[in-house]
N, C-alpha and C positions, 0 to 999 in steps of 0.2 A: 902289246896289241895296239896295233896304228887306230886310233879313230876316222868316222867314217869324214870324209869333209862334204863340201857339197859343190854347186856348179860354179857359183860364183868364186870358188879357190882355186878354179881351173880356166876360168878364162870370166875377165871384166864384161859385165850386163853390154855394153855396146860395140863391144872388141869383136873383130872376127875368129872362128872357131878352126884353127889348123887339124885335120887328122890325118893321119896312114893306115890303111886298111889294105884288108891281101888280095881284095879282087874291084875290078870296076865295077859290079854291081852292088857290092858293097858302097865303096864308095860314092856311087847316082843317089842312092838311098838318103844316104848322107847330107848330103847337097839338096837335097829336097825338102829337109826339116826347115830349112831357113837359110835366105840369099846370107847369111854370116856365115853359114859354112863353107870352109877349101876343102876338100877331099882327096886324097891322091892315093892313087895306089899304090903299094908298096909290101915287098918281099924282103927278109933281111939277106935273103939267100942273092939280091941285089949287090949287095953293098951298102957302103956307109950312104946316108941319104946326104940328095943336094939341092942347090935354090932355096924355093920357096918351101923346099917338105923340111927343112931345116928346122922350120918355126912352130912344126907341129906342138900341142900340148897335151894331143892323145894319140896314143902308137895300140892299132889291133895288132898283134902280131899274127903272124898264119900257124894255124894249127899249134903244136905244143913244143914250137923250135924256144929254143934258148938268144937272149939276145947279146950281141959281145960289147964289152966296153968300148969298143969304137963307135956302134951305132948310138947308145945313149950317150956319148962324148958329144955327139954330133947335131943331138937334141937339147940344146940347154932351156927352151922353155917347156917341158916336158913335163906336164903334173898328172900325168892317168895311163896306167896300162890297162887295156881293159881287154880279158882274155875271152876264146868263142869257146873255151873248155871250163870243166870243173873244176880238173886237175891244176895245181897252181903253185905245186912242189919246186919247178926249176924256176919260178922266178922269187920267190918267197924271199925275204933278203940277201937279192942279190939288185934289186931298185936303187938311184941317188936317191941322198934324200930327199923328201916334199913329193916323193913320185908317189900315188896311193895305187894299190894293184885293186882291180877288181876282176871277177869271175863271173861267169854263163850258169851261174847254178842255177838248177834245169831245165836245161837247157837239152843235155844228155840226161836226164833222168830216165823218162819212160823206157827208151829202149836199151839201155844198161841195166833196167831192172827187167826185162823182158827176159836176156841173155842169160841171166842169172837164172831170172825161174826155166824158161829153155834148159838150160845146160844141166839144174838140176834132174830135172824129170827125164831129162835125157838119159845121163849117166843113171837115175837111179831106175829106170824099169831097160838098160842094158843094150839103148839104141844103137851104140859105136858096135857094141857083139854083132849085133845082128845086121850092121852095115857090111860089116866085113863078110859074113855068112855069106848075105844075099852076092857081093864081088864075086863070092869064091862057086857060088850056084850052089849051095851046100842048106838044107833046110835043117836049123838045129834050134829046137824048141830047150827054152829053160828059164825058171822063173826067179825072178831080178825081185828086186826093192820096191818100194813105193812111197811116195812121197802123202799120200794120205795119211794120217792120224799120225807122220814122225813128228822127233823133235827136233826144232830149229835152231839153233843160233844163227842171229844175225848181228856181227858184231861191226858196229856203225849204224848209227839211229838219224841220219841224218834226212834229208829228203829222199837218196836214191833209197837206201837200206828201208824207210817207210815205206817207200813203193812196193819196192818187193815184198814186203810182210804182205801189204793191202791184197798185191797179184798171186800172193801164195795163199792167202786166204780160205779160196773157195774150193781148196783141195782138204781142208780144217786138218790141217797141224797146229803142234803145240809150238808156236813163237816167241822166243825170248830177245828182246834186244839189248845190245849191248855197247857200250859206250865209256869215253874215259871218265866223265864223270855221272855218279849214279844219278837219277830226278824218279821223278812218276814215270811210271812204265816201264824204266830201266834202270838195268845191272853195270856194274861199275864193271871196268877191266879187271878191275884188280879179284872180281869174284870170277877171275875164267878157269882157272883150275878145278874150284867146284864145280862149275858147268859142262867144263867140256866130257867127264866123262859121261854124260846123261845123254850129248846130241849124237842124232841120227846124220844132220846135215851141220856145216860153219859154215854162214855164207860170211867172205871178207869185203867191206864197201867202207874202208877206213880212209882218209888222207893221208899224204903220207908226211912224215913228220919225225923226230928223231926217236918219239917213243912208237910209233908204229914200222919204222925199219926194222926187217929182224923181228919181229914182232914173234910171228907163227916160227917156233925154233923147234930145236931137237922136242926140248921141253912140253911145249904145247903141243907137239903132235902125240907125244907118247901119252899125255894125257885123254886124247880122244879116244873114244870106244872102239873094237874093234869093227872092222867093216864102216865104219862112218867116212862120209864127203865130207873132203873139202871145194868150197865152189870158192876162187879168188873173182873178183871183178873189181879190184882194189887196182891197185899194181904188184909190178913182180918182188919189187923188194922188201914189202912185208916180207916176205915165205924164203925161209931159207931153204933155197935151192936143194942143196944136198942132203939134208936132214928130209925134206921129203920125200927125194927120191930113193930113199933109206926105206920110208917105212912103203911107196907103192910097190919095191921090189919083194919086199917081204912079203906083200898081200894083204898086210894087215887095212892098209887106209886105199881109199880110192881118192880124185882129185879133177873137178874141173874147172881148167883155168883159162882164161880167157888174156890173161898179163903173166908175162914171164922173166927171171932174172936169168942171164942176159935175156934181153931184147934187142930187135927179132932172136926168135931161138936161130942159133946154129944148124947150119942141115950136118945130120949125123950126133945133134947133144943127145944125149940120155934120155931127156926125157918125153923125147918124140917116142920111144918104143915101152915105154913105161908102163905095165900092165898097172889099167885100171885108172890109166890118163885120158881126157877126151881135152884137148888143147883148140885151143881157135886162136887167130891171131891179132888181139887187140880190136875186134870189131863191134865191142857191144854198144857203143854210141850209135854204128854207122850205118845208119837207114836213111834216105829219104827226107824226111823230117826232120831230122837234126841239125841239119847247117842252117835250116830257116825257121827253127827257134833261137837257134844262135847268133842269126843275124838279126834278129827283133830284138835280140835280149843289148846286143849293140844298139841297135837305131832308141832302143827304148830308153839306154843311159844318157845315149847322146843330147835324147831330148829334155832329160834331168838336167845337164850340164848348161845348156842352152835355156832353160827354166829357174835356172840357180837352186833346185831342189836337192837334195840327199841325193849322193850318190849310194846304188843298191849293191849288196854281194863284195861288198868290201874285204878285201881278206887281208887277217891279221899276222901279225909274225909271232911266228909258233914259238 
């Protein structure tokens, strides 16, 4: 686990402060903390960087791209990645060293945990049935699930996964959280096999990490109840693909996912017709709000770094 450093290991108290950011409004922001900042925009989808963006010591990268050994070849004072997402899987040691990764943690919270309780209540009182109904002009009454008084799993106790408990709340289900390692209030991974036959719903909001790939496998679905959701807002490769397209063909499990393995799904995969799928495409961040808590959550470190305070949201190597 990399420790967290702070501002002054990123750039000397009277030095000027180099960044690349993915938009000019990002970067005016930037430049307005303090005449030390250079700001410059930048895309890696660009190219390797040149001039003066050379000398940066902080790289936003846009969105959840990966960056290739030529562009940090081409940064050698480079000591901060600092991402406008939670997710931090593709960069996670794949940094030189002395680089510290930091994360937007929530940033996307409120509306990834929206999407979550959305999706479940969706799927569970049978809104996709009766989307299709009203398409088809067909009035077909039939009574669906409820998410009042089920039981939960929410396995990922982290900020998003507490939100969503907080947001599912006021529907009073019974809530279990779950986590790799057990504390107060929560259940260890290793107790999921007990648990999973009791939940009504799994909500998935794990990182992703070598013990969470694979995770949701043959194994863990056959252990859920019959008729029980799965809601992923994790990513797709926790869930192995085929193993639950196994059990939504069968009828036995339902499934709303929001992240899918592959990503984008394929037109024509399986599991776009998959009775008892309600799928969306990667959108539970994507409201409004979310790029400008994401860019405060930037401007906010910036001003850590410029402060020689802690850097926040440090993320370690798993």
């Amino acid at each position: 686990m990399r420790a967290a450093i702070s501002g002054t290991d990123v750039v000397g108290a009277d030095d000027v402060l180099t960044v690349l950011v993915p938009s000019t409004a990002l970067a005016q922001a930037a430049e307005a903390l303090s005449p030390r900042v250079r700001a410059f925009r930048y895309d890696p989808a660009d190219g390797v960087p040149t001039g003066d963006a050379t000398q940066a010591q902080v790289l936003v990268p846009r969105g959840g791209g990966q960056l290739s050994d030529e562009v940090l070849a081409a940064l050698p004072r480079l000591k901060l990645v600092q991402l406008m997402s939670a997710g931090a899987e593709r960069f996670v040691g794949r940094l030189p060293e002395g680089v510290v990764l930091c994360n937007a943690r929530g940033a996307h919270t409120p509306s990834t945990a929206e999407w979550a309780v959305t999706a479940t209540l969706a799927a569970q009182r049978g809104i996709p049935d009766f989307v299709r109904a009203q398409d088809a002009g067909r009035w077909s009454p039939s009574t669906k699930r409820s998410l009042v008084g089920a039981s939960v799993l929410i396995v990922g106790a982290g900020d998003i996964g507490r939100r969503i408990g907080r947001m599912m709340a006021g529907f009073d289900p019974d809530i279990t959280y779950v986590a790799r390692t057990a504390r107060d209030g929560v259940r260890s991974t290793e107790e999921l096999p007990d648990l999973l036959p009791g939940a009504d719903v799994v909500v998935l909001i794990v990182p992703v990490t070598p013990e969470t790939t694979g995770m949701v496998d043959a194994a863990f679905l056959a252990a859920m109840k019959d008729g029980a959701l799965l809601v992923n807002a994790a990513r797709g490769v926790v869930v192995d693909t085929d193993a639950l397209l196994a059990e939504l063909r069968s009828g036995r499990l339902r499934a709303a996912l929001d992240v899918t393995e592959p990503e984008p799904l394929p037109e024509g995969h399986p599991l776009w017709s998959a009775p008892g799928a309600l799928i969306t495409p990667h959108v539970a961040g994507a409201v409004p709000d979310t790029n400008e808590r994401a860019a405060a959550a930037v401007i906010d470190q910036l001003g850590r770094v410029l402060q020689g305070q802690p850097l926040e949201n440090v993320v370690g190597d798993y």
